[in-house]
Steps between C-alpha positions, in 0.01 A plus 500: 500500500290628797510336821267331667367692812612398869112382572425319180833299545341400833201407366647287213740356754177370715326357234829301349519345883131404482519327215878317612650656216776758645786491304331426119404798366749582267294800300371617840906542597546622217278838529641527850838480427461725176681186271404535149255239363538424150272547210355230256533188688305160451349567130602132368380592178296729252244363252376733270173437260415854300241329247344849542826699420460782727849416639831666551645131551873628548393795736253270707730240537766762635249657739374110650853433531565752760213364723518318831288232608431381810555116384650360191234571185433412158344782345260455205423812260186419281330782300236446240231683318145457678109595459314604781322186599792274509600327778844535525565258754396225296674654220780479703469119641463410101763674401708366781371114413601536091835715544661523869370143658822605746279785656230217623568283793706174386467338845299175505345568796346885333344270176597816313206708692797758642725752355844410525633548875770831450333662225342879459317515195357816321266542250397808298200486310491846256176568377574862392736783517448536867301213619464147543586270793745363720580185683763331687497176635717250762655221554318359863835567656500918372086587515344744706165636600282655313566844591827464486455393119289820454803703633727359300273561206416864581884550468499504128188671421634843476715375266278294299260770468751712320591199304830494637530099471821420631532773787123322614675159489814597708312642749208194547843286552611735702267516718426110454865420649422768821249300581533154419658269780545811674677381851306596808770822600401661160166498561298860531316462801803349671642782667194568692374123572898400679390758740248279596693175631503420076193338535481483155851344412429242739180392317648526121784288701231277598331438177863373375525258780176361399559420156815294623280331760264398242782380203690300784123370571464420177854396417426231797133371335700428220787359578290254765264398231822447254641312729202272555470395144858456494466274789220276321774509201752359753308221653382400155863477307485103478144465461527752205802362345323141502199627341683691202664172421175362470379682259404340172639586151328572232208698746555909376368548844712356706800579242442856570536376899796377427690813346396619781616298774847519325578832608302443807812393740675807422229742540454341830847545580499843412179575687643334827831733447286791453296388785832527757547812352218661566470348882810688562402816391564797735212722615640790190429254266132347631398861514592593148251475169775329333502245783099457516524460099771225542353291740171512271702351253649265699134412609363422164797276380455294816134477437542389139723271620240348725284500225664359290637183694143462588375480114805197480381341774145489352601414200676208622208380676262505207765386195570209742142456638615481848277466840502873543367549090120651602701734769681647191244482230322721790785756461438517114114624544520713809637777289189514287247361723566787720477760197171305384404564898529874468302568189221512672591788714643683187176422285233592808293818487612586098351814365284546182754567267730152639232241543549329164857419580475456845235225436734348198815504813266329747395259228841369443583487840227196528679361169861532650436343794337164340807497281734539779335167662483330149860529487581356857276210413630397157845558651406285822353198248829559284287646203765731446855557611645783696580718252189531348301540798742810549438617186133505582500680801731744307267536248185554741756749731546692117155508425429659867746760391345607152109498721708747711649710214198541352304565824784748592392664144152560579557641877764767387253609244244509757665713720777716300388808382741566252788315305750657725318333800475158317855529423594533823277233658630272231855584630413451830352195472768297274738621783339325710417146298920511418641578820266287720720155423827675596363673825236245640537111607382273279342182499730252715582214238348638193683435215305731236607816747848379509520415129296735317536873438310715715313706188361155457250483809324796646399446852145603605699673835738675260203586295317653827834697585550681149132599486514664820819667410380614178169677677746650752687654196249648347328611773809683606540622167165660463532683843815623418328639192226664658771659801703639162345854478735630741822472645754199424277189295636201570423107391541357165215404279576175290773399735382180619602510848769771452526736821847628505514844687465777322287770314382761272370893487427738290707863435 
């Protein structure tokens, strides 16, 4: 192996001191010092999908085996016979969803918007004997830029174009594991930017320290706001414990409390464990996904916690018609009082093609809110007992949901083009109406959010959240369609809010 020039060494020698890193470069010792660097490395395993059968499976295989990447990688093989005008990386997010749900993101946190972190996935579309298209895709932790992707792609063309399948996939994975979490001293340009104080290192060094600032941010926002429910938890033990034994039988509402409460103590204890835990974390792990995605969850238990000894507390108070009663009959509305609030904003301004069902939304908003107050006052003159003014408020907070659904209906007609584009906008918005209870407080004390399952009540904020997401989508689909006539396409029509790195071109 040829030696590295007197000069160069210098030069590589000045940057590594810039950057504090003298002494960790094990492949830059290695072409100094001539040592051998072995072949094939950190391919964790080969996937391989010929529905097209334009394979040599056992000859591919051999040939992937030999490669090196830079990082451990799953590689993903997926060939299949194409038209023209499909878009192949939709194909190849559907075929993903109904056959390898492993090659999309499983983290929480990603709501299964991201391919999986470590994989490289490749997709060959053959349309003919010596066209069709090509696409590879990335987990967030493995993508690069755009014309990177388009190098990587351009690798297999000669290939393709002679129909020479396999030899076109080795060399786009080739060429994929050059490039993907290529370290710093591989890079091209490097030899020529260390001469220059490695301005360059220093930056990429940079960006890396600022992703760890903002995680141990993060990691902090959560853990303080964890540990402030937590604290409310703690302060409220006795009061909570009191209030469960309260609780009358025979009520299916405050039953359903009561289950609760009886794993209560040892979620609490678990939480406060956790809680310790996490306060002596060292700065490795506060700086770390994993550790961001921990403390989240940490977070959310503590809140539902909170929650949920503020729904017994409530419930208490109104089963046993105690001084503080209104205060958490209060609690019970202010969940849909403040949705009924909001449809006013979300009605306002409706075009041609909504104003029938806006005006039917805004109608029943007037409705809801006299039978919200109908059901305080036959509750406050002991008309009815507590359970059944729950049940009404559940009812009204069910019938707000179908006026949504159906409102939801007309507005992605309204503005969807085609069914791909109402698919994903219908994606994007149920996202958003299920996720909401698990991600954002709730109302302190209510018992219906603490009881009842979140597909049951559709929040007019949630509602807001998924329609805006589901324009976003398709807007971003339909300039990704009309950027498509050239170079790598990228986006994914009908993916709801899908944007996992990666992309497609043509040979």
């Amino acid at each position: 192996m040829r030696h590295l020039s007197l000069p160069i060494r210098s030069a590589a020698a000045s940057a590594a001191a810039v950057l504090g890193l003298v002494g960790v470069l094990p492949a830059a010792s290695a072409v100094g010092t001539g040592v051998h660097i072995t072949t094939g490395q950190n391919l964790d395993s080969i996937t391989v999908e010929d529905t097209a059968g334009v394979l040599n499976e056992q000859r591919l295989r051999a040939a992937l085996e030999d490669i090196d990447f830079n990082e451990p990688t799953n590689l993903a093989i997926y060939t299949r016979e194409g038209e023209y005008s499909d878009d192949i990386n939709t194909r190849t997010l559907h075929y993903a969803q109904q056959s390898h749900p492993e090659w999309i993101s499983q983290d929480p946190e990603d709501y299964g918007d991201y391919w999986a972190d470590g994989y490289f996935i490749i997709t060959l579309s053959v349309e003919g004997a010596d066209s069709g298209q090509i696409g590879t895709y990335y987990g967030e932790d493995r993508k690069v830029s755009s014309s990177q992707m388009e190098t990587i792609h351009e690798a297999g063309y000669g290939d393709f174009k002679q129909g020479r399948w396999s030899d076109g996939v080795v060399a786009v994975a080739t060429k994929g594991a050059t490039i993907m979490n290529r370290p710093w001293y591989k890079q091209p340009a490097l030899w020529w930017t260390v001469g220059l104080g490695g301005g360059i290192g220093v930056a990429g060094w940079g960006a890396v320290l600022g992703v760890r600032s903002s995680r141990r941010k993060k990691f902090a926002t959560e853990l303080q706001a964890g540990k402030s429910h937590l604290s409310n938890v703690t302060m409220d033990l006795d009061t909570t414990e009191l209030a469960a034994r309260t609780l009358p039988t025979g009520s299916y509402h405050a039953a359903d409390l009561e289950r609760r409460f009886a794993d209560f103590v040892a979620s609490y204890r678990t939480n406060f464990t956790e809680q310790k835990e996490l306060e002596a974390a060292g700065k490795k792990e506060r700086s770390s996904a994993e550790g961001v995605v921990r403390v989240r969850k940490f977070r959310i238990a503590a809140e539902d916690l909170d929650m949920t000894d503020d729904a017994i507390i409530a419930a208490s108070a109104l089963y046993t018609r105690s001084a503080t009663w209104q205060d958490a009959w209060r609690a019970q509305t202010a969940p849909v009082l403040e949705d009924l609030d909001q449809l006013a904003e979300l009605v306002k301004g409706p075009s041609k093609e909504l104003k029938a069902v806006a005006a039917a939304l805004e109608s029943f908003s007037h409705t809801a809110q006299s039978e919200v107050d109908k059901a305080g006052s036959d509750l406050k003159a002991e008309r009815i007992d507590v359970d059944t003014a729950l049940d009404r408020l559940a009812e009204v907070r069910k019938e707000l949901t179908a006026k949504l659904e159906e409102f939801s209906t007309a507005q992605i007609e309204a503005y969807a083009q085609t069914e791909e584009e109402k698919e994903e906008m219908r994606k994007a918005m149920s996202r958003s109406r299920y996720s909401y209870s698990k991600n954002n407080p709730r109302g302190g004390g209510s018992i219906l959010d603490v009881t009842s399952p979140g597909e049951w009540f559709w929040r007019v904020q949630a509602y807001n959240v998924g329609y805006s997401s589901g324009v976003s989508a398709v807007t971003s689909s339909r300039e990704a369609a009309s950027s498509s006539s050239g170079g790598v396409s990228q986006g994914y029509s009908g993916g709801g809010s899908f944007s996992g790195a990666g992309g497609s071109s043509r040979f």
